[in-house]
N, C-alpha and C positions, 0 to 999 in steps of 0.2 A: 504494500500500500504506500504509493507518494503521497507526498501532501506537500502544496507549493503556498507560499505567500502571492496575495495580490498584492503590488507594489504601493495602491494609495491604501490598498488596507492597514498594509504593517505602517506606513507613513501615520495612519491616524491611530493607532495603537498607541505609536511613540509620542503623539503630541496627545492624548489620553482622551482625544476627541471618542475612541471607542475605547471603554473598559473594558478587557475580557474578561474579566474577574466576575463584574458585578452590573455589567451590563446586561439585558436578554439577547444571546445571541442564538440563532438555530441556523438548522443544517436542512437546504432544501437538496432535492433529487435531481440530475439532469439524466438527458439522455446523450448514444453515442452520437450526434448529433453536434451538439457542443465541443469548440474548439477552445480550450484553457490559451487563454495569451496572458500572463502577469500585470497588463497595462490597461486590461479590463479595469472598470470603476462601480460599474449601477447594478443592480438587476436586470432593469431594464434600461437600455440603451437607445430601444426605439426601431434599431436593426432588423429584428422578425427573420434573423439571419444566425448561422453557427457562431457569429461574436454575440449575442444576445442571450444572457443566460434564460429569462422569461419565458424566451422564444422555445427553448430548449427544455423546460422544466418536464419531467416527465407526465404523460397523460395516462393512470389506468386506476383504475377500478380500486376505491380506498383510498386514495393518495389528493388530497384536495392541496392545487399549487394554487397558486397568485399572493400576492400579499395578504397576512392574515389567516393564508392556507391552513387547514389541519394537516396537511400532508408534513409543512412544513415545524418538526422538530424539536424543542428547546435543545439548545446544548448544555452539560453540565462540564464548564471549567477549572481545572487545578492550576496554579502555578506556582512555579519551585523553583525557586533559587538556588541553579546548579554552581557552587562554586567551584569543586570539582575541576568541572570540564569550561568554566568561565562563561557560561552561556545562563539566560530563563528558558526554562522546558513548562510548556503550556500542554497538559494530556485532558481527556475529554473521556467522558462515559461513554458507552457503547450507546447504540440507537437501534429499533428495532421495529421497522412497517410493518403491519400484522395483514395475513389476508390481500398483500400487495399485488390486483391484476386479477385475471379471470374471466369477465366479460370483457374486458378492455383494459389490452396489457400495452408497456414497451419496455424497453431496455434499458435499463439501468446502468451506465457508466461512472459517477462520479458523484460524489458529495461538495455541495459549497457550503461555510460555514458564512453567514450573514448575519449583517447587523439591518434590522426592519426599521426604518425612519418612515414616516408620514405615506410614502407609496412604493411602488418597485421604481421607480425615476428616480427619486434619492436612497433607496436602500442599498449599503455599502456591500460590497464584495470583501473579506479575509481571507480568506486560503482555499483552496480545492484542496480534495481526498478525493485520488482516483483508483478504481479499485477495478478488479477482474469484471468484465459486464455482465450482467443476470437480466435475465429475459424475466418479468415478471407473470406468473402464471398462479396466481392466487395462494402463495405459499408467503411465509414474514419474509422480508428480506432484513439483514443486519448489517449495519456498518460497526465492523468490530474494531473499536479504537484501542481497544487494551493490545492489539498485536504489538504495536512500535514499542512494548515492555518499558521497561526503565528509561528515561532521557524521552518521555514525552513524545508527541502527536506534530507538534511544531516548534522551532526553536528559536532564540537570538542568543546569536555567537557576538561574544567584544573580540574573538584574540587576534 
């Protein structure tokens, strides 16, 4: 499982405009469909295109996208101050779509972890989690965040 920063996300991380601690932040669904670029900003973009994540949010049975979605997640954040290794390691509970598909399936590619502001135009982009694709066919799907074990889900390195 990768897991990449979006470059205005970690930006607003840093200027504390997002708190990952203690802010609400959730994890929606895209499909294969969606092209990860780091320079992405919104949810929605406006694009209706593979740079739009909105555009790409997955559609199936049990999974309610758009702003507000039920589909869409809470995340539960840790972080730890790695001295260690000189880095903050941010790890996240596991998540788990129950019944994901069935009448109305698609593929499941990647998890984005978002911050939900007033609509998907200003709702910020953090990180992708791209994971093996599952085809949904009315079984839970899980984004198992305990794999990356010790040293966290995402990181910032100083050295």
């Amino acid at each position: 499982m990768a897991t990449k920063w979006y470059l205005q996300g970690l930006a607003d991380c840093m200027d504390q405009s997002i708190d990952m601690v203690n802010d609400t932040l959730k994890f929606m669904l895209v499909n294969d469909s969606y092209t990860f670029d780091t320079d992405h900003t919104v949810i929605d973009n406006g694009a209706d295109d593979s740079t739009d994540p909105s555009y790409n949010e997955i559609t199936a049975t049990n999974y309610t996208g758009g702003f507000g979605g039920a589909g869409r997640k809470t995340a539960t954040v840790t972080r730890t101050v790695n001295t260690t290794n000189d880095r903050i390691d941010y790890s996240f509970d596991s998540e788990t779509w129950s019944s994901l598909g069935g009448a109305a399936n698609d593929t499941v590619a990647a998890a984005i972890l978002v911050k939900e502001i007033t609509n998907d135009t200003a709702s910020r982009l953090i990180a992708y989690i791209d994971f093996t694709d599952k085809l949904t066919s009315g079984n839970d799907i899980t984004l198992n965040m305990t794999s990356a074990g010790a040293g966290g889900n995402l990181r910032i390195s100083i050295s």
